[in-house]
N, C-alpha and C positions, 0 to 999 in steps of 0.2 A: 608411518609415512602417509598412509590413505588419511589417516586424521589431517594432520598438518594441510593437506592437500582440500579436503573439505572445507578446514578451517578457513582456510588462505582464498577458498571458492566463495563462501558465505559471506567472510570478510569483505570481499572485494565486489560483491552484490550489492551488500548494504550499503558501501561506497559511492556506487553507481546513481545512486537514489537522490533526487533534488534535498530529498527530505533529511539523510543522513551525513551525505558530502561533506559537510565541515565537523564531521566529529572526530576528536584526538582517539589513539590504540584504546584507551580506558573506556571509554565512551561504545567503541565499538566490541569490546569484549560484554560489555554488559547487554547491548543489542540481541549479536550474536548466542550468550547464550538464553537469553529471553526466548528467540523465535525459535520453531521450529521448521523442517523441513517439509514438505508436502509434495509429492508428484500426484497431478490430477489429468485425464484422459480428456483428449475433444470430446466439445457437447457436455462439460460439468457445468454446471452453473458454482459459480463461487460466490456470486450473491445476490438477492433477489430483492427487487425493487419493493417500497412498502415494510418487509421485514426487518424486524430489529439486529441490528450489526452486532456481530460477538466478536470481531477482528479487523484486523489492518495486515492485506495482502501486497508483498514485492516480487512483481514477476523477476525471476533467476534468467529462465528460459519457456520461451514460448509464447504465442500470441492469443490476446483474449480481444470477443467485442461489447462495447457496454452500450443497452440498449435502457432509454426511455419512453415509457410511453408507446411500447411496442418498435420505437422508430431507432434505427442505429446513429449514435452520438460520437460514438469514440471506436479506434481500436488501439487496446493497450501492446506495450512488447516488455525487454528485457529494459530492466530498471525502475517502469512505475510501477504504482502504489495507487491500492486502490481501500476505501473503508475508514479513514481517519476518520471523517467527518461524524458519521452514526456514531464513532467511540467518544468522540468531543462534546455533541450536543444531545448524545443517548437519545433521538429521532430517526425513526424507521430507513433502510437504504431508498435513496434516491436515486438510483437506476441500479439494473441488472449485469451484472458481468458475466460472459459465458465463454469456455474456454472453447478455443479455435484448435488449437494445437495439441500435442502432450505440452502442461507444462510444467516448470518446477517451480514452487514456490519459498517463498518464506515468511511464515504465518506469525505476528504478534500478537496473540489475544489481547483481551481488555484489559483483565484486571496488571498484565504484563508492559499494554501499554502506558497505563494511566502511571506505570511506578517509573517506565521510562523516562515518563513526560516532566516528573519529578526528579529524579535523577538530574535531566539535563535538558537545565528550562531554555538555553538555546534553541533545540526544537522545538519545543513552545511558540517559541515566536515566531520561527520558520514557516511552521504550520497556519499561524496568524497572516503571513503576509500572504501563503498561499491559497487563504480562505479570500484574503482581500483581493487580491488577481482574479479569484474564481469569479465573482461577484463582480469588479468591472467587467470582466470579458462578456460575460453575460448581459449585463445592461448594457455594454455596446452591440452587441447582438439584438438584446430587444430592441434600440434606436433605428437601427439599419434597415 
């Protein structure tokens, strides 16, 4: 009963996620068991700006802040995603994430993502349009 119950917790994590939203039970069982679980304590850092990305984090529960350049940029919560990018273009992380809270995560390494991303090249593209988002928001930023 505690499995199904996890199960059914993870599942509906990875659901939560811009990133995973449109995937059929198949799609999510492969997710699922690709990632693992992580509870990390305030004050972790989960990943450090400059350093090479070994992973793609979905916060479950709890709040983190990602900072660049010493300056804070974001505060993440339950359903984003943080580390695609370093796994896509294997280039250093581009800011720092530090956890606020306890939180729970769900961790896909690389070599786990990169079979995902094969698996189901839908996400592929997802992740393409959310590079492209990233990238206007930001040159309307620089403009402004």
């Amino acid at each position: 009963m505690v499995k199904n119950e996890a199960r059914d917790s993870k599942s509906s994590a990875l659901r939560s996620s811009w990133l995973f939203s449109d995937c059929n039970r198949k799609e999510l069982a492969l997710l699922e068991s690709a990632c693992d679980e992580v509870i990390v304590h305030p004050g972790s850092i989960l990943c450090e700006e400059g350093k090479v990305g070994k992973e793609f984090c979905l916060i479950v529960t709890g709040r983190a802040k990602v900072t660049k350049n010493n300056h804070e940029v974001a505060i993440l919560g339950p359903g984003d995603g943080f580390g695609e990018l370093s796994l896509l273009d294997h280039l250093p992380r581009s800011a720092t994430v530090t956890a606020e809270t306890e939180m729970d995560l769900l961790v896909l390494p690389a070599r786990e993502f990169t079979s995902v991303l094969e698996e189901i090249p839908s996400m592929a593209v997802r992740l393409l349009e959310a590079m492209s988002k990233r990238l206007r928001d930001a040159d309307d930023k620089a403009f402004n």
